[in-house]
Structure formats: structure tokens, C-alpha cells
PLY file of the C-alpha trace (Angstrom):
ply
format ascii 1.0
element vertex 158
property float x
property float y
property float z
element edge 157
property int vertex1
property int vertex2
end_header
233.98 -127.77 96.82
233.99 -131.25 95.48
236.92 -133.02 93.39
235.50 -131.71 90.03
236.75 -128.47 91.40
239.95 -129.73 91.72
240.67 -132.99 90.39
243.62 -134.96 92.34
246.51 -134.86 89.16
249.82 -135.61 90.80
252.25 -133.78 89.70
255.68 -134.69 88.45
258.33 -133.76 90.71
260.72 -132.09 88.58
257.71 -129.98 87.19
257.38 -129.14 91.48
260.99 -128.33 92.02
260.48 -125.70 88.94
257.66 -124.40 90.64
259.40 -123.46 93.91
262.21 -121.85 92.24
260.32 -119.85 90.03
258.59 -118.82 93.23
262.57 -118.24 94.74
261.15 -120.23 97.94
264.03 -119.89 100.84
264.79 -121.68 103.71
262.55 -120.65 106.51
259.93 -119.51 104.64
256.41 -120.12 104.62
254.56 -122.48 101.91
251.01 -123.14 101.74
249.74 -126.36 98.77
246.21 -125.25 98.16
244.76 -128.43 97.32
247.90 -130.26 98.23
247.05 -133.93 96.82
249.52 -136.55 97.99
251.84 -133.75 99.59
255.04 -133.53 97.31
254.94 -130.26 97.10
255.01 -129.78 100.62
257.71 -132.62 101.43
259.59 -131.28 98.60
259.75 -127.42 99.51
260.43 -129.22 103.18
263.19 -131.46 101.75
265.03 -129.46 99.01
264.29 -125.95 100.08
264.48 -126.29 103.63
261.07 -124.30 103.88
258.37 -124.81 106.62
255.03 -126.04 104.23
251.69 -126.64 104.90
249.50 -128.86 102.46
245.74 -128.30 102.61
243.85 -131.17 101.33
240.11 -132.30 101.29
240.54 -135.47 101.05
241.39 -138.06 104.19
243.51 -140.63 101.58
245.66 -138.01 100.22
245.85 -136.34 103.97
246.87 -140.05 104.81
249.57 -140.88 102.06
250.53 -137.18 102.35
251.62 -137.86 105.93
253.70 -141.23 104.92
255.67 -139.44 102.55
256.73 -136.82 105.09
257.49 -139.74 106.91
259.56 -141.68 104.30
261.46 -138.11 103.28
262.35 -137.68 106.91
260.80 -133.86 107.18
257.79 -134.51 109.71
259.32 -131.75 112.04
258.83 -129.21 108.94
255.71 -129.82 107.61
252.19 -129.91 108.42
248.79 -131.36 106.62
245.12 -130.26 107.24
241.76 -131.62 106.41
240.06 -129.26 105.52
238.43 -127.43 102.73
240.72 -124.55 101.73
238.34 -121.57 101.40
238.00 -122.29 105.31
241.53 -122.18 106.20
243.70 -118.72 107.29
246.41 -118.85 104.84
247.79 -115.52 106.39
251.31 -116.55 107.71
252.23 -117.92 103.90
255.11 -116.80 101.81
254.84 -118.73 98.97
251.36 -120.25 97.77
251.00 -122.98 95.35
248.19 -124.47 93.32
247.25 -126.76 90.62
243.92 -125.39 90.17
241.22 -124.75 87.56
241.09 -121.11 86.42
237.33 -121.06 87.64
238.62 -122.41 90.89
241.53 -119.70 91.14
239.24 -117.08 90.15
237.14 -117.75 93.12
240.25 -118.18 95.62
241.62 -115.15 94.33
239.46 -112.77 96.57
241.22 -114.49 99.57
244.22 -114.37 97.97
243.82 -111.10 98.01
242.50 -110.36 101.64
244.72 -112.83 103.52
248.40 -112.82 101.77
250.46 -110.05 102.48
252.16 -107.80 100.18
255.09 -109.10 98.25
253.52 -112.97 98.92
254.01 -115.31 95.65
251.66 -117.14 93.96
253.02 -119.78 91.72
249.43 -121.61 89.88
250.73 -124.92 87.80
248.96 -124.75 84.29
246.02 -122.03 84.82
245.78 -118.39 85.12
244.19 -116.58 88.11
241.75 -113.70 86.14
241.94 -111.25 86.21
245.69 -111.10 87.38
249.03 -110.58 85.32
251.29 -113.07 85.94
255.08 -111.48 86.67
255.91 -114.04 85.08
255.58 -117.07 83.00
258.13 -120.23 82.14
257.06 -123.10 80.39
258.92 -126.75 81.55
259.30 -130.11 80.77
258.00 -133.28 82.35
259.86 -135.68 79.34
256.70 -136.23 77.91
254.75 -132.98 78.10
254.81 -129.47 78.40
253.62 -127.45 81.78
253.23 -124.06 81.73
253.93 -122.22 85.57
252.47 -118.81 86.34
254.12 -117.15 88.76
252.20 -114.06 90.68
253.20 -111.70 93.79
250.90 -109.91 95.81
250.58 -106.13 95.76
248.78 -104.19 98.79
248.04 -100.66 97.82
0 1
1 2
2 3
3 4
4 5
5 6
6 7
7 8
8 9
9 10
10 11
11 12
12 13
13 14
14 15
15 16
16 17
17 18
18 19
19 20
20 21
21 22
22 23
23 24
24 25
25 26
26 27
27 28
28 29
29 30
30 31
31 32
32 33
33 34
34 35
35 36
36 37
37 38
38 39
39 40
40 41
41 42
42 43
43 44
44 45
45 46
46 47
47 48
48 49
49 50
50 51
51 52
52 53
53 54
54 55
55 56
56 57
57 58
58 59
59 60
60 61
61 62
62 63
63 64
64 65
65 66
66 67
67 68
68 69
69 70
70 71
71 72
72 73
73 74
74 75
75 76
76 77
77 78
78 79
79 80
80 81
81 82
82 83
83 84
84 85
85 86
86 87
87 88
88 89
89 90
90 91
91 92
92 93
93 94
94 95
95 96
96 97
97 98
98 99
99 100
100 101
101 102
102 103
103 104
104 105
105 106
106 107
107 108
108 109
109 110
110 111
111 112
112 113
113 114
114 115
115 116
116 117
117 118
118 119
119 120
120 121
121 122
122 123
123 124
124 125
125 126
126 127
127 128
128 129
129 130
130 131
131 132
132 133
133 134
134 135
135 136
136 137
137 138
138 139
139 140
140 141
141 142
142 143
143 144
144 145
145 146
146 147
147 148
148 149
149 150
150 151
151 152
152 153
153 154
154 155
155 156
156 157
């Protein structure tokens, strides 16, 4: 996986708090960033939601400045980062994922999805679907300038 799988696109933190309460993210829980960029998700669902969060990133800056804003926001005991690829990462113990994703990304994460979340697990992708899966639901928000549409997603086990 290289960046033009998943281009680093902060984004804006009022678009993120929408995110994790679409996704009805409580304290405690579990929170996994899939390609967690400069980790505001995480520091955010830390912060504001009082959840545990994990931010997977590949790259070492973002890993870096990821661990200076848990720093600055005062959450370092609630969050955690890894460098790592996240198709090589056990994702098991999450509650809530999140991801700003290409579809063709998400459609190849979505067999993992799949295998490692367990049932009732949300999925809340910023912008794109994840094919072939219904969303359970869909709100479009606000930035100011621009439109974002969130897909929200739960995992069903048979």
C-alpha cells in the first residue's frame, strides 16, 4: 500500500466529531483510525468521547505529529499509534472503526472487516462507500465550505 492508496487529507474536526457520533462512540469503547493521518480522530474520540483509540498510520511523520497532538490534548494515557501498514494489523478488539479511504481501498479492507470485527462493530467510512455493503445509514455535513458525506456501517455475523 503506498499513499496513492490513501492519500494523507486531514480532515476537519467538526466533520470528525460528526463521524463519532454517527458511529454513537461511548466512553470506554474501542476505536481503531485506519489510516489515521495526523491522529485527530484518535485524540478526538480520546478527548471528547472519552474512548480508548488506536490510529494506524504508514507513515513515520504523521506517526510523529500524531503523537504531539496526543501530547498537546493531554490524552497520551488513552491512546495509542502504530507504524504499520493496516492490512497487517489485528483490528479485533475495535468497537468503532473509522476511515477516510478510497472505495477501491475499502473494498479490499472489507474482507478483514469482515473476518476480524465482531458482530454489532461500526464502521463509519468519511466520503466513500465500502461495496458491496449497505450503509445503515447515511448523513451528509458541513465543513463551512463543503459538503462531506459519512457512511455509517455495523457488522453482522451470521
Amino acid at each position: 500500500m503506498g499513499w496513492y492508496d490513501a492519500p494523507f487529507v486531514p480532515t476537519d474536526e467538526n466533520v470528525v466529531r460528526e463521524m463519532l457520533k454517527l458511529a454513537e462512540l461511548r466512553p470506554g469503547e474501542v476505536l481503531y483510525d485506519l489510516g489515521s493521518g495526523d491522529g485527530r480522530i484518535v485524540v478526538i474520540a480520546a478527548k471528547e468521547f472519552k474512548a480508548r483509540a488506536v490510529g494506524i498510520e504508514v507513515r513515520k511523520d504523521l506517526i510523529k505529529r500524531s503523537w504531539e497532538n496526543a501530547r498537546k490534548a493531554g490524552v497520551l494515557d488513552m491512546v495509542r499509534f502504530v507504524n504499520a501498514n493496516f492490512f497487517h494489523i489485528d483490528i479485533s478488539e475495535a468497537d468503532v472503526v473509522t476511515l477516510f479511504l478510497l472505495t477501491s481501498t475499502n473494498e479490499k479492507l472489507r474482507p478483514k472487516l469482515e473476518a476480524e470485527l465482531r458482530d454489532g462493530a461500526r464502521v463509519v467510512s468519511h466520503e466513500f462507500e465500502i461495496r458491496p455493503w449497505k450503509p445503515e445509514r447515511m448523513e451528509i455535513v458541513s465543513d463551512g465550505l463543503n459538503t462531506h458525506k459519512l457512511l455509517l456501517y455495523r457488522i453482522k455475523k451470521r
